[in-house]
C-alpha positions in Angstrom: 0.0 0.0 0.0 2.5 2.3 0.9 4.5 1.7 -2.9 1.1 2.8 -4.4 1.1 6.1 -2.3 4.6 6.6 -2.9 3.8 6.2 -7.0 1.2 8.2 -6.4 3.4 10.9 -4.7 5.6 11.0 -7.5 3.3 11.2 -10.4 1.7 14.2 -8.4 5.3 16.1 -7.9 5.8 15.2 -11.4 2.8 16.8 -12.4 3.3 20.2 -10.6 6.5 20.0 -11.9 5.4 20.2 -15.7 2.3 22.1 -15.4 4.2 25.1 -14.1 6.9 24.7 -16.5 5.0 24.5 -19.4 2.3 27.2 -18.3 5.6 29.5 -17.5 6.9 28.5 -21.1 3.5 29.6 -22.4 3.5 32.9 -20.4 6.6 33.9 -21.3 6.3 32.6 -25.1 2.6 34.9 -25.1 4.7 38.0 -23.7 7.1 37.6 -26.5 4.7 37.4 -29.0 1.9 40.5 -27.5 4.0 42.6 -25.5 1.0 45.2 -26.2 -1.1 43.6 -24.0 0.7 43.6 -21.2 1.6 47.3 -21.2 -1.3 48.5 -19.6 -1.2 46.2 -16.8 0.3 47.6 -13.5 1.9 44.3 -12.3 5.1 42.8 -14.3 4.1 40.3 -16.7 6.0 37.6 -14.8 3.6 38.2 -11.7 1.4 35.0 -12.6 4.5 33.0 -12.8 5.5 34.2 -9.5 2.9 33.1 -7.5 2.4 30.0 -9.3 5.8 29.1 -8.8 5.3 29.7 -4.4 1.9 27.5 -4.8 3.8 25.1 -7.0 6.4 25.0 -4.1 3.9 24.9 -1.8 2.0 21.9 -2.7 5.7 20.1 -3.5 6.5 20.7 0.2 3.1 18.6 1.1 4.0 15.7 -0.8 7.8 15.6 0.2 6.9 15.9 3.9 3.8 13.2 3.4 6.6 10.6 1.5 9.1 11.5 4.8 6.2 10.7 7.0 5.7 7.1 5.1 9.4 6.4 5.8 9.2 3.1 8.1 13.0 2.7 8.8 13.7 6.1 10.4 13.6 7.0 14.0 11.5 9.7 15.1 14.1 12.8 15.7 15.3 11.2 12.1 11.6 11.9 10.3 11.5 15.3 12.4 15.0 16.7 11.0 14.2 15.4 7.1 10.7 17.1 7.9 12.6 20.5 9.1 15.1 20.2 6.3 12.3 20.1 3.7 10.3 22.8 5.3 13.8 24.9 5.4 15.1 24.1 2.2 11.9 25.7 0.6 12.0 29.4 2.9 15.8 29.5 1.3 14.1 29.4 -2.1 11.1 31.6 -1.0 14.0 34.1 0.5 16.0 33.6 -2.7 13.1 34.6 -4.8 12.5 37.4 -2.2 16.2 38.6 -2.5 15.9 38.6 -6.5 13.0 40.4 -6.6 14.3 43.1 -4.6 17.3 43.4 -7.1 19.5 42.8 -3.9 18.3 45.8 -1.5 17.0 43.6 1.2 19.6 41.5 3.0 20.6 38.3 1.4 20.0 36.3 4.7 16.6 35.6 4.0 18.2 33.5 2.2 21.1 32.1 3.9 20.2 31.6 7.3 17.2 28.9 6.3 20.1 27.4 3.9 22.0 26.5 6.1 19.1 25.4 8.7 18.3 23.2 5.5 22.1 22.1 5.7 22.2 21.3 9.3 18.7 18.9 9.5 19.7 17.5 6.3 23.4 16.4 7.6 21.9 15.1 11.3 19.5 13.5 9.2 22.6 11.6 7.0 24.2 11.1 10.3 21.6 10.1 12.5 22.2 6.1 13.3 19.0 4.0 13.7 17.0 4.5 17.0 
């Protein structure tokens, strides 16, 4: 039962995965092609893919910390840190995006600091011995 979910998992991620990339292709292909429509609007054209992109991260985060939850082998400080690595690893790319949107006037540890909270759960997860 739990192989099924785990297929099931995947094909979901996988899905995300190319429905925003193909509906950002298609945004970006459709600015290209009728820049005049988009004068007029008072958001940047890439605003759509934006906050796709965060839901898109959003609902990946779900599934990754639903498949670490099905993980039978692994202790429970173990399933905590790969939960809390997860959860970090996607605020660095939420403060990355922040920090690139800002052209680099905001401080660059929104980015960093959850990095390496990512990079600290992720190792004591690799380390962590079996309960």
């Amino acid at each position: 039962m739990k192989k099924k979910i785990h297929r099931m998992l995947n094909i979901i991620m996988g899905s995300l995965t190319g429905v925003f990339l193909g509906s950002g292709a298609y945004r970006y292909w459709h600015f290209r092609k009728y820049p005049e429509q988009y004068v007029a609007q008072s958001a940047p054209w890439y605003t759509g893919i934006l906050i796709q992109g965060l839901f898109t991260l959003a609902l990946l985060t779900i599934c990754l910390i639903m498949r670490a939850v099905l993980i039978e082998d692994a202790g429970a400080m173990k399933k905590t840190a790969l939960i809390l690595g997860i959860i970090f690893l996607s605020l660095t790319f939420v403060g990355g995006g922040y920090v690139i949107l800002q052209h680099g006037h905001v401080n660059a540890g929104y980015a960093v600091v959850p990095g390496l909270w990512a990079i600290i759960c992720f190792g004591y997860y690799r380390n962590k011995k079996q309960d």
